[in-house]
C-alpha positions as CSV (number, residue, x, y, z in Angstrom):
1,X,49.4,4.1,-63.1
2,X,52.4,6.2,-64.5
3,X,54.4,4.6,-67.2
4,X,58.0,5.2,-66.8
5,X,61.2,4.6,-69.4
6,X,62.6,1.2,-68.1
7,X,59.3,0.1,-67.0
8,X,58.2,-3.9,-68.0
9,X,54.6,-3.5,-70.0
10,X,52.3,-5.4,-71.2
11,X,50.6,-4.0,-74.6
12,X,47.4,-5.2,-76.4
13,X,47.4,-6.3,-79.8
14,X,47.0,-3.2,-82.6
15,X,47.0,-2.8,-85.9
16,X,50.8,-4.2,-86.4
17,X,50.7,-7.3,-83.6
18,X,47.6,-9.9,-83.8
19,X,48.5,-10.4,-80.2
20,X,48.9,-9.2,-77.1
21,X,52.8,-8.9,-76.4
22,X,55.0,-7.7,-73.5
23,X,58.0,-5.3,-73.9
24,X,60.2,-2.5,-72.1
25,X,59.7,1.1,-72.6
26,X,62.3,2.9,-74.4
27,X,60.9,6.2,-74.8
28,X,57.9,8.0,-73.5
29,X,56.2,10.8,-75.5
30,X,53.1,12.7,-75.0
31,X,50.4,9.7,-75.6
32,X,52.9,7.5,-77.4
33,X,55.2,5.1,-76.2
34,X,58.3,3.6,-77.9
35,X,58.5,0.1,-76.9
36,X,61.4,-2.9,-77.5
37,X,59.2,-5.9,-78.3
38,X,60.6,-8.8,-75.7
39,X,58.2,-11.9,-75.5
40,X,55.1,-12.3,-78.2
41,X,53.1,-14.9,-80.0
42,X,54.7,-16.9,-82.7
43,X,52.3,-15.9,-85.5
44,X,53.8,-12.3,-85.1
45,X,57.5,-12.9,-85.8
46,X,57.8,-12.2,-88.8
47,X,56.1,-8.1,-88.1
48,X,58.4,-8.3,-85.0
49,X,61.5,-8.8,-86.9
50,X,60.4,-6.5,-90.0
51,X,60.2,-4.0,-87.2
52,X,63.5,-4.5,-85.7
53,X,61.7,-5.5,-82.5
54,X,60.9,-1.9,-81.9
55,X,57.0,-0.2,-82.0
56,X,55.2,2.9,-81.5
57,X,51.8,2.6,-79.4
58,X,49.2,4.7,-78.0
59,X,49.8,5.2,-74.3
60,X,46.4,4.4,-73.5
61,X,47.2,0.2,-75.5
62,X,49.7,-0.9,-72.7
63,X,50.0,-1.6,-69.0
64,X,52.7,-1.3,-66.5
65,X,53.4,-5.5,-65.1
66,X,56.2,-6.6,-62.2
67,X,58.2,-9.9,-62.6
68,X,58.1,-11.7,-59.1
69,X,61.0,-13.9,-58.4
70,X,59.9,-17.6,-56.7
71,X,62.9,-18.7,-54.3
72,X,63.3,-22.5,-55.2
């Protein structure tokens, strides 16, 4: 699956994050990916504000999701 810049991911947690966390790819390098931290775990907000909501991760850490709307 090819990760693209706009793309919704899902990344696992790392050396930075104790969780898992979801974000949006900014930029896409060779086998990194710059990603804007959207939606993680409360015990990681203080990391996720000391890095500006903004992270570096190995291309081979994340995975490409899709948001489905539910008419209601």
């Amino acid at each position: 699956m090819t990760i693209n810049v706009g793309d919704l991911v899902r990344c696992q947690a790392n050396e930075m994050m104790t969780e898992p966390y979801l974000g949006k790819v900014l930029e896409k390098c060779e086998e990194t990916v710059h990603v804007l931290i959207l939606n993680y775990m409360p015990n990681d907000r203080f990391i996720v504000h000391e890095l500006m909501q903004q992270i570096i991760v190995n291309s081979q850490q994340i995975c490409r999701i899709s948001l489905t709307r539910v008419a209601g």
